[in-house]
C-alpha positions as CSV (number, residue, x, y, z in Angstrom):
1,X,0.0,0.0,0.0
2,X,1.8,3.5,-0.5
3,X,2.3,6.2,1.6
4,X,-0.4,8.9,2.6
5,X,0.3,12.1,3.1
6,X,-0.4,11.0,7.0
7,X,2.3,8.2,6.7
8,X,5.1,11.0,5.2
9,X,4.3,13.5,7.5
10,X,4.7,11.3,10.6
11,X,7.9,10.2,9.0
12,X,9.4,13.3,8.8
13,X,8.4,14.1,12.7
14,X,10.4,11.5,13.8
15,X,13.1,12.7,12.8
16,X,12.5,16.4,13.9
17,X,15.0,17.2,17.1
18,X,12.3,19.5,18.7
19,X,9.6,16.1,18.0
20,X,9.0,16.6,22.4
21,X,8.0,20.1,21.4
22,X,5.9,19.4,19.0
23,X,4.2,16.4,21.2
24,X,3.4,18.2,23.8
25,X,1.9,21.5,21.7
26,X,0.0,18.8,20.2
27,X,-1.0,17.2,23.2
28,X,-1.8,20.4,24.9
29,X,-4.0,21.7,21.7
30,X,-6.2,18.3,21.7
31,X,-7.0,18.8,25.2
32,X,-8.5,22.1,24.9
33,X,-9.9,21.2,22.0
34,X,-11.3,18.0,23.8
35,X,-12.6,20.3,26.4
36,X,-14.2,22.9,24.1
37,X,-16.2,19.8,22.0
38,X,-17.0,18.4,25.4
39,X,-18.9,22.0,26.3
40,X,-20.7,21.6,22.6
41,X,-22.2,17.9,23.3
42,X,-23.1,19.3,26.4
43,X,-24.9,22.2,25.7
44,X,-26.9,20.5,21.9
45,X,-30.5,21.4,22.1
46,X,-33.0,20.8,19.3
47,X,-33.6,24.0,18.3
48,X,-30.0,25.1,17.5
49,X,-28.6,23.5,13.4
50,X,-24.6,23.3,14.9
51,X,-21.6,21.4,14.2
52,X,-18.1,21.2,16.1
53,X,-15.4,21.5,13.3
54,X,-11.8,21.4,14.0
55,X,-12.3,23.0,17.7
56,X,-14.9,25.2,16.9
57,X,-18.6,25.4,16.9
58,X,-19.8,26.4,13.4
59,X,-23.6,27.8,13.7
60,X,-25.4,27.0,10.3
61,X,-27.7,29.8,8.5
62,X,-31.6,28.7,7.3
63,X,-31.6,27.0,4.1
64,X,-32.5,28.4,1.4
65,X,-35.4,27.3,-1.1
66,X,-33.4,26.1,-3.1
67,X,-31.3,24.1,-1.1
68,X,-34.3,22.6,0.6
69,X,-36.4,21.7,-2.3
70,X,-33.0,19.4,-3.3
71,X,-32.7,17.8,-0.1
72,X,-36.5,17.4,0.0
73,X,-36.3,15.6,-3.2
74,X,-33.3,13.2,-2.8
75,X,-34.6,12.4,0.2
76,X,-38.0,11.3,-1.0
77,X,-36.6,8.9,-3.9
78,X,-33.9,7.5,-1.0
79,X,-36.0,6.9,1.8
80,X,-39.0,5.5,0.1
81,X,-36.3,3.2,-1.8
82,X,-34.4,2.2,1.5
83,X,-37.7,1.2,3.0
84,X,-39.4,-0.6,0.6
85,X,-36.1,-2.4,-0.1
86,X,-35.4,-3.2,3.7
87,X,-31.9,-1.8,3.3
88,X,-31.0,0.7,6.6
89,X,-32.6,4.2,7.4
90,X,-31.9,7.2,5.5
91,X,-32.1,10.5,7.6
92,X,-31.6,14.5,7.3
93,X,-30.6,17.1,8.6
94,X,-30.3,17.1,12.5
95,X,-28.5,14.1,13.1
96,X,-25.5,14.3,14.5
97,X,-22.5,12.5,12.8
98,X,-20.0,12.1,15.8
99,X,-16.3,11.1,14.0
100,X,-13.3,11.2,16.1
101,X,-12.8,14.9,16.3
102,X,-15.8,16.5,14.7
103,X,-18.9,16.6,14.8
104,X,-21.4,17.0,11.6
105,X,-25.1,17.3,10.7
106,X,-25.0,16.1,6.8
107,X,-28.3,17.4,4.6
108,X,-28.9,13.7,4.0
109,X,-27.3,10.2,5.6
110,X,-27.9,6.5,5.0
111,X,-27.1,4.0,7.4
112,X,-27.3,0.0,6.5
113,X,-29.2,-2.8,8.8
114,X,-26.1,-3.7,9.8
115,X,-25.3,0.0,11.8
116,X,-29.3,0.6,12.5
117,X,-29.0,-2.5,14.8
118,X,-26.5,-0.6,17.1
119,X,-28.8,2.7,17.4
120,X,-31.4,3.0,20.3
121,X,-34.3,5.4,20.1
122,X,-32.6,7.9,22.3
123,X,-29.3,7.6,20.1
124,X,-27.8,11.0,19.4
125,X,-24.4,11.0,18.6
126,X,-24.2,8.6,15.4
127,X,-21.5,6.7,13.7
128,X,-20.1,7.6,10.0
129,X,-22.7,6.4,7.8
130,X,-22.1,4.3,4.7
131,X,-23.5,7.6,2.3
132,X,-23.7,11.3,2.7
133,X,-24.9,13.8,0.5
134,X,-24.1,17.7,1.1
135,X,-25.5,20.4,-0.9
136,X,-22.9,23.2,-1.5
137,X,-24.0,26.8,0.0
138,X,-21.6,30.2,0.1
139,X,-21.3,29.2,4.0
140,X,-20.7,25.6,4.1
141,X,-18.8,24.9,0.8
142,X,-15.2,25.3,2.0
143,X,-16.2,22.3,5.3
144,X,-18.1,20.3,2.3
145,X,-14.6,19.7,-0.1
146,X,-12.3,21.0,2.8
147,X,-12.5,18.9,6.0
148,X,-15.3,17.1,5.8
149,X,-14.3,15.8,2.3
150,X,-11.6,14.0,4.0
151,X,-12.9,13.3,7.5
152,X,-15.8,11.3,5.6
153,X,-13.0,9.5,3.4
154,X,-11.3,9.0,6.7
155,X,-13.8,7.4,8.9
156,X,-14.9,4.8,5.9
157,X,-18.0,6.4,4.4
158,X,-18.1,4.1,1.3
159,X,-19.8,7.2,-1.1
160,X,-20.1,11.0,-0.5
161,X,-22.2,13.2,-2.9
162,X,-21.6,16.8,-3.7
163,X,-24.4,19.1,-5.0
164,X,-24.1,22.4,-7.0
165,X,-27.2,23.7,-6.8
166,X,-26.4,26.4,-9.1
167,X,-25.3,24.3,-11.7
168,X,-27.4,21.4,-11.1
169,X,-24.9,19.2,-11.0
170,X,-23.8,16.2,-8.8
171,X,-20.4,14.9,-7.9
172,X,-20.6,11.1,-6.6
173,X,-17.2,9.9,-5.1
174,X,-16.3,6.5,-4.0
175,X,-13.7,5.4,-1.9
176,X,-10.7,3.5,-2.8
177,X,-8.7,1.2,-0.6
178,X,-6.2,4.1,0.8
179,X,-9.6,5.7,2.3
180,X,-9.5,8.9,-0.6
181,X,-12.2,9.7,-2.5
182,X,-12.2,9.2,-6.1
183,X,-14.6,11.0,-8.6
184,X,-17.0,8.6,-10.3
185,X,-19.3,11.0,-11.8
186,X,-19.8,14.9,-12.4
187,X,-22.7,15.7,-14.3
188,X,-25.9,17.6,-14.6
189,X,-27.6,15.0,-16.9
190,X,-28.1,11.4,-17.3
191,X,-28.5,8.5,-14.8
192,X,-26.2,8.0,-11.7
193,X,-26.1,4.9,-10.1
194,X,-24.9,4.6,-6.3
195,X,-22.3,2.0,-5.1
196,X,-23.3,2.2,-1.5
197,X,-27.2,1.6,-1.6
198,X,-27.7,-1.5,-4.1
199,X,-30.0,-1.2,-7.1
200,X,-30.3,2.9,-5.9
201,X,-30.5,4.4,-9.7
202,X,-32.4,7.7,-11.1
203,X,-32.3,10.6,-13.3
204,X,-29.8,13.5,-12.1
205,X,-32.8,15.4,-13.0
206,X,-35.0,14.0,-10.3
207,X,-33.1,15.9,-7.8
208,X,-33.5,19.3,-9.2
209,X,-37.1,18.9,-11.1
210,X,-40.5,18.0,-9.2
211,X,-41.7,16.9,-12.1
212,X,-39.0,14.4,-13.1
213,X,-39.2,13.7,-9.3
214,X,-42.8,12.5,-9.4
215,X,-41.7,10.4,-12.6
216,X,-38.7,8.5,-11.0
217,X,-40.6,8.2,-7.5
218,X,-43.9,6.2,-9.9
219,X,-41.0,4.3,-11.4
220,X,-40.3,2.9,-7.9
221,X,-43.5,1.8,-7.5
């Protein structure tokens, strides 16, 4: 297997002759940082759309229409799919993805049977699910190909979708078996087929038209 970035960068630590320094600056910042995320899970309510990102607590604006006619829409073809197929949940918006040091609420999740089995009804803080989807906004763009791009990739989430709702467009990336995303597709047109849900296939156009939404939806049927 070759070398991550991670792998190098560790490699060239060791043989750094201030690497106690930089331990304990390390040491000292995840402990804060610990502390400060510690606060966060503490303080959730249900009212408040909030994510803990790299040590800080990122408040997210209202969505706009056209970001929640999207989400509305994918979410419709997933969920009635997932159910009638038996295959996990799918869920939106306020769950909480809880990863090893931040904390996420995608626009759309799906877990399989095999993670549903380990939730309660009272479960909160969830695992990385085996699909996400994020719709890019001006706010949230820079977290959605920035560091949640590669917390996702890093906690095993099998295929992460990127929406331009501007463009109409969706980006589908799968992961590979150095846990990076690779593109699969990037278009505004045609089918797309997803590698994490089995047998999960509709128009691009279904997520941005209600019409062609109504059409793949009766397809299901």
């Amino acid at each position: 297997m070759p070398l991550t970035i991670d792998h190098i960068r560790i490699n060239e630590l060791k043989h750094a002759p201030n690497l106690h320094e930089v331990v304990d600056e390390l040491l000292f910042f995840l402990q804060e940082e610990n502390k400060k995320r510690k606060d966060f899970l503490e303080n959730l309510d249900d009212c408040t759309k909030a994510e803990f990102i790299e040590g800080k607590i990122v408040l997210n604006s209202p969505a706009k229409r056209k970001h929640y006619l999207i989400v509305g829409n994918l979410y419709g073809l997933l969920k009635y799919f997932v159910s009638i197929n038996k295959l996990g949940e799918v869920a939106t918006e306020k769950v909480l993805i809880h990863l090893t040091r931040n904390d996420f609420e995608p626009d759309i999740v799906f877990f399989d049977t095999e993670k549903v089995k380990t939730f309660e009804k009272n479960t909160m803080l969830h695992p990385a699910p085996n699909f996400v989807v994020e719709v890019l906004s001006e706010s949230t763009q820079k977290y959605d190909r920035g560091v949640k791009f590669e917390d996702y990739a890093n906690h095993g989430v099998t295929e992460y979708w990127i929406i331009d709702p501007d463009k109409e467009e969706i980006e589908q990336y799968l992961l590979n078996e150095n846990k990076t995303y690779e593109l699969r597709t990037k278009s505004n047109s045609g089918h797309i087929i997803s590698n994490a849900i089995k047998g999960f296939e509709i128009p691009i156009k279904s997520v941005f038209d209600e019409n062609e939404n109504i059409k793949a939806l009766k397809q299901m049927l």
